[in-house]
C-alpha positions in Angstrom: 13.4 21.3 -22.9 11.9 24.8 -22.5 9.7 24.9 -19.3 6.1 26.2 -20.2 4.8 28.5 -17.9 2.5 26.9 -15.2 -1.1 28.1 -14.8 -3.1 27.4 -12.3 -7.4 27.4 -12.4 -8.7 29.1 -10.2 -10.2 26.1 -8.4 -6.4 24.8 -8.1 -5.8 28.3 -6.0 -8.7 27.7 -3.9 -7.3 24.4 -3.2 -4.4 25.7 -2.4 -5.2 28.4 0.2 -7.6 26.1 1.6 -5.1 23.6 2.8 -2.8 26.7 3.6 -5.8 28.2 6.0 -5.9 24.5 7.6 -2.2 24.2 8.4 -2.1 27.6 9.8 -5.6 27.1 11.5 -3.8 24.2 12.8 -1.0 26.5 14.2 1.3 25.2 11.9 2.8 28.1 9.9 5.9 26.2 8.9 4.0 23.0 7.8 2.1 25.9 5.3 5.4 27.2 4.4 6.2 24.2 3.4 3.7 23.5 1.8 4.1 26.6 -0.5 7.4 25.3 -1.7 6.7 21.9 -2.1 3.7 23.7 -4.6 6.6 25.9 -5.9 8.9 22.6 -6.3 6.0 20.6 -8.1 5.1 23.5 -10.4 8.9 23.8 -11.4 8.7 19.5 -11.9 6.2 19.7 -14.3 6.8 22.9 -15.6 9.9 21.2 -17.1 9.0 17.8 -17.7 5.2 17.4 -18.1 4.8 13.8 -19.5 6.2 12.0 -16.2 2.9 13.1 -14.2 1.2 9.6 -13.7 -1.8 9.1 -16.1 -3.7 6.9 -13.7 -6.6 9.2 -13.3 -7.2 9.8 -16.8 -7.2 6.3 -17.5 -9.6 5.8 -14.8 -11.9 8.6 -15.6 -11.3 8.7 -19.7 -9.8 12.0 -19.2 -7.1 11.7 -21.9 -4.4 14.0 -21.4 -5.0 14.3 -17.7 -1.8 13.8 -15.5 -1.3 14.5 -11.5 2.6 15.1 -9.3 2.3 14.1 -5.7 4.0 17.0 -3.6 7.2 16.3 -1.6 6.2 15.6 1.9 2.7 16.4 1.8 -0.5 14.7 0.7 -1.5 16.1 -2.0 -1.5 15.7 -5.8 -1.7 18.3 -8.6 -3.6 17.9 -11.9 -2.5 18.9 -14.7 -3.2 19.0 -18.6 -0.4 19.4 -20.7 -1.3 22.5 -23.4 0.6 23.6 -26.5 1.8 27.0 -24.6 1.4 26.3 -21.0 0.6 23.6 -18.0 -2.8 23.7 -17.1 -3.3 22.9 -13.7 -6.8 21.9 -12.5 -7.0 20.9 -9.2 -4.3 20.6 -5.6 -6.2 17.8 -3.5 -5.7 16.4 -1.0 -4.8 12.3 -1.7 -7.6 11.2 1.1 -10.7 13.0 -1.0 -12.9 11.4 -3.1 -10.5 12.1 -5.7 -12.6 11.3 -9.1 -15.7 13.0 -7.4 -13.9 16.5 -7.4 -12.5 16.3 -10.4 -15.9 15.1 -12.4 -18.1 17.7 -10.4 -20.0 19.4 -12.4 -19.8 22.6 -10.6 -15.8 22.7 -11.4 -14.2 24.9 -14.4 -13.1 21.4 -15.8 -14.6 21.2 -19.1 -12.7 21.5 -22.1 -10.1 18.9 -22.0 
């Protein structure tokens, strides 16, 4: 299968460099590093092979279409909706948040599933 290129919203980026600005607030530069590739790895994943992202939060929230990867070492989980051309990647949260909360928000760029 041809991997579809993998674009994230630009909430998923502000996910992303806020748990990057945590682990290096933290003093932990490598933990961000890896971090970045784990991302990198996960984005490859589903790039590749979107349908085995786990559908449990669109079943949970009637988001049809609406799948999540957990990263490799880290806890956090990236939504994503499958599109003809492309993955369309939501969110990058953290697996401790309030999960359906951030993704129903009405202040997020979520709308047109």
């Amino acid at each position: 299968m041809k991997a579809k290129p993998v674009i994230p919203r630009a909430l998923a980026s502000g996910d992303v460099d806020e748990a990057i600005a945590w682990y290096v607030g933290e003093n932990a530069t490598q933990a961000a590093l890896g971090l970045i590739d784990a991302l990198e790895r996960a984005y490859s994943h589903i790039a590749h092979h979107p349908a085995t992202g786990s559908a449990r939060y669109a079943l949970e929230l009637n988001l049809a279409g609406l799948r999540s990867w957990p990263l490799k070492d880290y806890p956090y989980l990236v939504f994503y909706v499958e599109r003809a051309d492309h993955i369309d990647v939501w969110r990058v949260l953290h697996g401790q948040r309030d999960i359906p909360a951030w993704l129903l928000d009405e202040s997020t760029d979520n709308a047109g599933l």
